[in-house]
C-alpha positions in Angstrom: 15.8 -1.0 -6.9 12.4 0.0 -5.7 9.9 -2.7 -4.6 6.1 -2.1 -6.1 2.9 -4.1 -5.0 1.2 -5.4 -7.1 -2.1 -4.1 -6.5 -0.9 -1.6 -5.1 -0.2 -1.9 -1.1 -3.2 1.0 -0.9 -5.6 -0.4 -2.3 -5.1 -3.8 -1.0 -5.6 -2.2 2.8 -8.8 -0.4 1.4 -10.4 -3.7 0.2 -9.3 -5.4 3.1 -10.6 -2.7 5.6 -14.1 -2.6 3.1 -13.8 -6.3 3.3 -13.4 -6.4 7.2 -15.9 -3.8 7.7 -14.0 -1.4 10.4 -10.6 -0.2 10.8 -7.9 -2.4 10.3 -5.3 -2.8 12.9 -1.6 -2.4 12.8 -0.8 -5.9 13.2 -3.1 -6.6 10.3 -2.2 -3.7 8.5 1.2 -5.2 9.0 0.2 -8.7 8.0 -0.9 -8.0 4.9 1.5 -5.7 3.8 4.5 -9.1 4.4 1.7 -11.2 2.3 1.3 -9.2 -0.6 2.5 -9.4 -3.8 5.6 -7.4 -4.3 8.3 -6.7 -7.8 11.3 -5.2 -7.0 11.9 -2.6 -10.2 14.2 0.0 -11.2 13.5 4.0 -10.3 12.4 4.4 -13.4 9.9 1.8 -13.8 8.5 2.3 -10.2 7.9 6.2 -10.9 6.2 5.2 -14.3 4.1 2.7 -12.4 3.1 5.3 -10.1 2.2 8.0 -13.1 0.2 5.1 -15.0 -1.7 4.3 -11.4 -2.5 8.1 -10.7 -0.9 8.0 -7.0 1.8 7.5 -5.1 1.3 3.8 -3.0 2.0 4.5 0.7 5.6 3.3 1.8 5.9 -0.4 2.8 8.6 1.1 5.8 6.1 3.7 6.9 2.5 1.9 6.5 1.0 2.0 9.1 1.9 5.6 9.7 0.8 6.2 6.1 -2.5 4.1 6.0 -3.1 6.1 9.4 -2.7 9.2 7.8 -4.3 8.3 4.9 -7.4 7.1 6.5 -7.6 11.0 8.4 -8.1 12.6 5.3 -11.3 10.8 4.2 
C-alpha cells in the first residue's frame, strides 16, 4: 500500500509557502505534511494517480529534503 495526499503533499506546501509569503520551515514543512489529508492505495492506483496529476508528489519520508530541493530548481 502506498499513501497519496490528497491534494497532493506538493502543492499543499506551495500554497502554504504562497500563503505564508516566504519560505516555509522544516517544522512547518513538517506540520503540515502530519495534517494533511492522506489515502493509503494500492501501487497501482498510486502510480495512476500520479500519471492523471502530471508529477510525481515529493515523498512524505523525504519532504523536507524534497521540498528543499524542489524549491532550488525554481
Amino acid at each position: 500500500m502506498t499513501i497519496v495526499f490528497i491534494p497532493s503533499l506538493i502543492a499543499l506546501l506551495l500554497s502554504k509557502a504562497d500563503e505564508k509569503g516566504s519560505p516555509l520551515t522544516e517544522l512547518e514543512v513538517l506540520d503540515i505534511r502530519d495534517n494533511a489529508t492522506a489515502i493509503s492505495v494500492d501501487a497501482e492506483a498510486a502510480l495512476s494517480m500520479s500519471e492523471s496529476r502530471g508529477y510525481r508528489d515529493i515523498d512524505p519520508e523525504n519532504c523536507w529534503a524534497e521540498w528543499l530541493a524542489f524549491m532550488s530548481e525554481g
